[in-house]
Backbone as CSV, one residue per row, in Angstrom:
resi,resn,N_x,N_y,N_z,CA_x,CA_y,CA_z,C_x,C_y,C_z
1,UNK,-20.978,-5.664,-11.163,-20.198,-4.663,-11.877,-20.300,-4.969,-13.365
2,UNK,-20.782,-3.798,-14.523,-20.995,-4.165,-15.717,-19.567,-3.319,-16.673
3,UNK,-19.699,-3.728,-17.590,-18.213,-3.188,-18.230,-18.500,-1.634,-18.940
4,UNK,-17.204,-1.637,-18.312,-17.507,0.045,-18.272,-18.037,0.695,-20.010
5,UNK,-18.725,1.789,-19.953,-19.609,2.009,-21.398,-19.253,3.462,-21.438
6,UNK,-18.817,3.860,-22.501,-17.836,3.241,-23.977,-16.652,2.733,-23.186
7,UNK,-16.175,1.816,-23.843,-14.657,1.472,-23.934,-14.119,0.618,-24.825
8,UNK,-13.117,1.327,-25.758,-12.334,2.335,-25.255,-13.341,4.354,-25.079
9,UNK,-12.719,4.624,-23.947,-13.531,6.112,-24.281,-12.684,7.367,-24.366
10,UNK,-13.107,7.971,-24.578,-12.271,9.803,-25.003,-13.631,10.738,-24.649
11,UNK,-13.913,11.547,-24.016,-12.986,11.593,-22.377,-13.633,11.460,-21.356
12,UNK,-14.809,10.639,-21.641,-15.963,10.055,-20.349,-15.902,8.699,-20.514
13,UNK,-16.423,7.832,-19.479,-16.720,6.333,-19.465,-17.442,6.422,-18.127
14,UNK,-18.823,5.640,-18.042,-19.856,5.468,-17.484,-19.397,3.824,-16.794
15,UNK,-19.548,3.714,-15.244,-19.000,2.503,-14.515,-20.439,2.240,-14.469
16,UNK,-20.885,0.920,-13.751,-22.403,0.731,-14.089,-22.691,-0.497,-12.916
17,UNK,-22.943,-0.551,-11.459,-23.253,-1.825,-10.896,-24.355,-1.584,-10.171
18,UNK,-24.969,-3.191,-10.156,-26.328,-3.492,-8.925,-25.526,-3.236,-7.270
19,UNK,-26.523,-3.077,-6.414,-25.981,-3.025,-5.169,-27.506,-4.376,-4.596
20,UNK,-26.908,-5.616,-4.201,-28.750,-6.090,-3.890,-29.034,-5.884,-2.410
21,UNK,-28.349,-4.764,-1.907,-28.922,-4.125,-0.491,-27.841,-3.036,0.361
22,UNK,-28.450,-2.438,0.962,-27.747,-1.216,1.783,-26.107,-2.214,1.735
23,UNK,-24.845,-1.094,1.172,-23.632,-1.607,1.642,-22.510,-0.195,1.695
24,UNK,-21.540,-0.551,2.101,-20.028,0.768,2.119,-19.758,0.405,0.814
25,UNK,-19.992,1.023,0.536,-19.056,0.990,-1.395,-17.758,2.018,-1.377
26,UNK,-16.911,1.124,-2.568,-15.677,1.822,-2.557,-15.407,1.431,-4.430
27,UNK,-15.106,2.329,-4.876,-14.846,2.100,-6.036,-13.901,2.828,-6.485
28,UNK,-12.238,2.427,-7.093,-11.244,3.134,-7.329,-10.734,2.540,-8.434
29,UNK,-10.283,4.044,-9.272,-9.370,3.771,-10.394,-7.890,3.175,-10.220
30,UNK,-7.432,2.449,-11.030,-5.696,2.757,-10.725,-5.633,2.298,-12.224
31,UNK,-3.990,2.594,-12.199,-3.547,2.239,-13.585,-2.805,1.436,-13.285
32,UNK,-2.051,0.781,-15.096,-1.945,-0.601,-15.311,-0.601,-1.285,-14.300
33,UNK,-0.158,-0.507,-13.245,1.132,-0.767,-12.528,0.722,-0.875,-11.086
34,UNK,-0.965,-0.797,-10.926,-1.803,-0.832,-9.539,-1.312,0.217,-8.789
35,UNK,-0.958,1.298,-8.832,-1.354,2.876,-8.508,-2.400,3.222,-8.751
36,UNK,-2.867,3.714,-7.547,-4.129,4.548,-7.292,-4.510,6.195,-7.752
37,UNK,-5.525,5.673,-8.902,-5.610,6.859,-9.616,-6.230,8.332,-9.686
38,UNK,-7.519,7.326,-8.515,-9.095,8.461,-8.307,-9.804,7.400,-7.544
39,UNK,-10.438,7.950,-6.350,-11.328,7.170,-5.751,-12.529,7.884,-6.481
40,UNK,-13.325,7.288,-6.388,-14.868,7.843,-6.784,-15.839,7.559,-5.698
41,UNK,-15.774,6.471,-5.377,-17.069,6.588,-4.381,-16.308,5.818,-2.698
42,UNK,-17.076,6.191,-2.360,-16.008,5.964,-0.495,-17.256,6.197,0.415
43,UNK,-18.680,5.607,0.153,-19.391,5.844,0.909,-20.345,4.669,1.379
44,UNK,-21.714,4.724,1.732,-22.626,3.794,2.050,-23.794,4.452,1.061
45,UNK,-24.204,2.740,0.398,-25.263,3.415,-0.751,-26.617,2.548,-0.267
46,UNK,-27.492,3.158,-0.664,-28.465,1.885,-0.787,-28.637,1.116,-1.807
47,UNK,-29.346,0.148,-2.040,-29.091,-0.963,-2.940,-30.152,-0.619,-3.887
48,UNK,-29.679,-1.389,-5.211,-30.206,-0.869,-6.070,-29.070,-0.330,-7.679
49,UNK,-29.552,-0.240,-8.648,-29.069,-0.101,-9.798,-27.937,1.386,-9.425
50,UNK,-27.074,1.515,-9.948,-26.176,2.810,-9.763,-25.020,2.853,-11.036
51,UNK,-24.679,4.189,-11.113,-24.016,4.683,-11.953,-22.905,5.761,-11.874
52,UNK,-21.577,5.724,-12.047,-20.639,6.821,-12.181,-19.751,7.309,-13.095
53,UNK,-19.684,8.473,-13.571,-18.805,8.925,-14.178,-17.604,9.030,-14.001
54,UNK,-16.266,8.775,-14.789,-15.023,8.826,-14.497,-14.462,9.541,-15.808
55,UNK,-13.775,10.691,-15.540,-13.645,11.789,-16.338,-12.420,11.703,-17.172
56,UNK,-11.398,10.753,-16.749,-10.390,10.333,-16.800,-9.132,11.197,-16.330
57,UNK,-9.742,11.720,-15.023,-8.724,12.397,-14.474,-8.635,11.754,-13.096
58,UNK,-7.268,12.363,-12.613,-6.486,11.847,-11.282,-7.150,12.235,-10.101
59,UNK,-7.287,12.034,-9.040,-7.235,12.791,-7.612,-7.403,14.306,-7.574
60,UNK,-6.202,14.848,-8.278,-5.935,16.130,-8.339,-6.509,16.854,-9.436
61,UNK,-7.127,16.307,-10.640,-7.841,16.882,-11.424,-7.193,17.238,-12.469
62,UNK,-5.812,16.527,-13.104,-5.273,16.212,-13.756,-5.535,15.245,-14.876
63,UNK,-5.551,15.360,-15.730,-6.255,14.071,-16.983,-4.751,12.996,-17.319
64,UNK,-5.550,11.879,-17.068,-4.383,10.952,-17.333,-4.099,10.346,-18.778
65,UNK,-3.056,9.996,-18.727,-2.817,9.539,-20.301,-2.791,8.674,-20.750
66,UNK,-3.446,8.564,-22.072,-3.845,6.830,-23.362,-3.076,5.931,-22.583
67,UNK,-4.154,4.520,-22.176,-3.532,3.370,-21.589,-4.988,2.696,-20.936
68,UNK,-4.243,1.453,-20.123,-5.263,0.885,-19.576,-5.102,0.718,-18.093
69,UNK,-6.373,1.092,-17.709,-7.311,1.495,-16.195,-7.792,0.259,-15.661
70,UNK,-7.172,-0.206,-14.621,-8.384,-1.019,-13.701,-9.426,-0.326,-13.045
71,UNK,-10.598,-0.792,-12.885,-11.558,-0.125,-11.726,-12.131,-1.052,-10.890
72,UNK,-12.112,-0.880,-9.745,-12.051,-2.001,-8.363,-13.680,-1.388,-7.891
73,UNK,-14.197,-2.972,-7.466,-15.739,-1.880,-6.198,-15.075,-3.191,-5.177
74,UNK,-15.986,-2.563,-4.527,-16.020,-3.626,-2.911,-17.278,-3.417,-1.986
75,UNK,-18.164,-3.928,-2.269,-19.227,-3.842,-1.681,-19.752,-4.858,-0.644
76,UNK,-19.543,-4.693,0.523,-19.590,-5.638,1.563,-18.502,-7.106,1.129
77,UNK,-19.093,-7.829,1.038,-17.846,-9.195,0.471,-17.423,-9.008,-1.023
78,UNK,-18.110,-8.634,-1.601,-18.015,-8.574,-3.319,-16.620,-7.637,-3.704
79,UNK,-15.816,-8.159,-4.286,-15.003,-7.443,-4.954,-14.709,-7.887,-6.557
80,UNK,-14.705,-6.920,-7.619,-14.071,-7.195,-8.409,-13.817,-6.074,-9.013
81,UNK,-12.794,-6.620,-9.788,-12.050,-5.387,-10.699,-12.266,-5.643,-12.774
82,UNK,-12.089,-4.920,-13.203,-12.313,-4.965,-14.447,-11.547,-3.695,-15.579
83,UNK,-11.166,-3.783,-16.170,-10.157,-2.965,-17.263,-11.396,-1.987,-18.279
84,UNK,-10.290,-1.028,-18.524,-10.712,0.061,-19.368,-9.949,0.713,-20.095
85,UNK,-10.128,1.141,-21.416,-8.734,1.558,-22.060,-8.949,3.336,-22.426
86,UNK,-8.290,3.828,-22.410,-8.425,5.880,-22.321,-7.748,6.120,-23.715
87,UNK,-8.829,6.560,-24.717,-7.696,6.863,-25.780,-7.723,8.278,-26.076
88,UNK,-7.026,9.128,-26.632,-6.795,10.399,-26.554,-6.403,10.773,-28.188
């Protein structure tokens, strides 16, 4: 998982990780109180370089407001999380 690019951003930020073989990926926003903000990916990828956009909106398609974002993956054993800040 590479740090998210731009950040801080207004009103895109690009998430950025290797996969080094077929896995279930899960990658979710939450904010700074660990509420769940936006899932983005909830699937099986193949491995290999990958990329997602996070618009800085909710579930519902709502834009969330100036602050700071965790973003979680979990790719077979691998988990980590890493911060992002939304400025408006």
């Amino acid at each position: 998982l590479y740090p998210a690019f731009p950040n801080p951003f207004n009103p895109i930020t690009t998430l950025r990780y290797d996969l080094p073989e077929n896995s279930f990926v899960t990658i979710i926003i939450y904010d700074i109180l660990g509420r769940e903000v936006k899932s983005l990916i909830n699937q099986t990828q193949n491995g290999g370089y990958k990329s997602i956009l996070w618009d800085g909106t909710n579930d519902h398609g709502h834009s969330m407001s100036t602050g700071v974002y965790l973003y979680s993956i979990q790719a077979g054993n691998y988990v980590r999380t890493k911060k992002m800040v939304l400025l408006k």
